[in-house]
C-alpha angles and dihedrals in degrees: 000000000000112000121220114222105224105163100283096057085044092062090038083066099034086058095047089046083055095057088052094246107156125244094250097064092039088050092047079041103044102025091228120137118256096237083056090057091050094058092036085052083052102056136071112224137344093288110046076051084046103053087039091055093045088045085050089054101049096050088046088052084045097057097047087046085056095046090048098056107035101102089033107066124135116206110215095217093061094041102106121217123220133204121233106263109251102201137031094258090054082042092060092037092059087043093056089043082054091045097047088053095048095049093049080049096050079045091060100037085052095054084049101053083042083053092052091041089064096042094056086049091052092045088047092048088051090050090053094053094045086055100051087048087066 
């Protein structure tokens, strides 16, 4: 199970790379990955580890953010604003509007689960084969 350093595990390491212990055996003894025990070898004390760890992870966070936004951005200038319909023929033009949106987006929800569909046949069509080869 993967440990989690909080500050007395830091100083736990810290103590056993003082004795010149090598990472191996504190990582077999601690349960705590290699790269950790680097980074606990390169700091000074818990919170310079602390804040690196923290400043790892947001940047971490910021990358997938980014990744995960990237085709999705909106841009403010082209987002249209409409008014609130006044009367019940505006009211059932905004619904078909609604309505229209709603049924291109079911269109293109439907070609993509098409498109996975066929990419679970052919990987289980490449798991078959592989099977059959050995």
């Amino acid at each position: 199970m993967r440990q989690t350093v909080d500050e007395q595990n830091y100083s736990t390491v810290k103590t056993l790379l003082d004795a010149g212990l090598k990472v191996s055996k504190i990582c077999e003894i601690t349960q705590i990955s290699s790269p950790v025990i680097y980074r606990v070898k390169n700091t000074v004390n818990y919170a310079e580890f602390d804040a690196e760890r923290k400043r790892r992870y947001v940047e971490a966070q910021m990358a997938r953010d980014a990744q995960m936004n990237q085709g999705s951005e909106v841009k403010v200038s082209q987002t249209k604003t409409e008014p609130v319909p006044t009367t019940a023929q505006d009211l059932v033009q905004a619904v078909t509007r609604v309505a229209i949106a709603l049924e291109k987006n079911n269109e293109k929800l439907e070609d993509i689960y098409e498109k996975i569909s066929d990419t679970n046949i052919s990987l289980q069509e490449l798991v078959n084969a592989w099977k059959s080869n050995n």
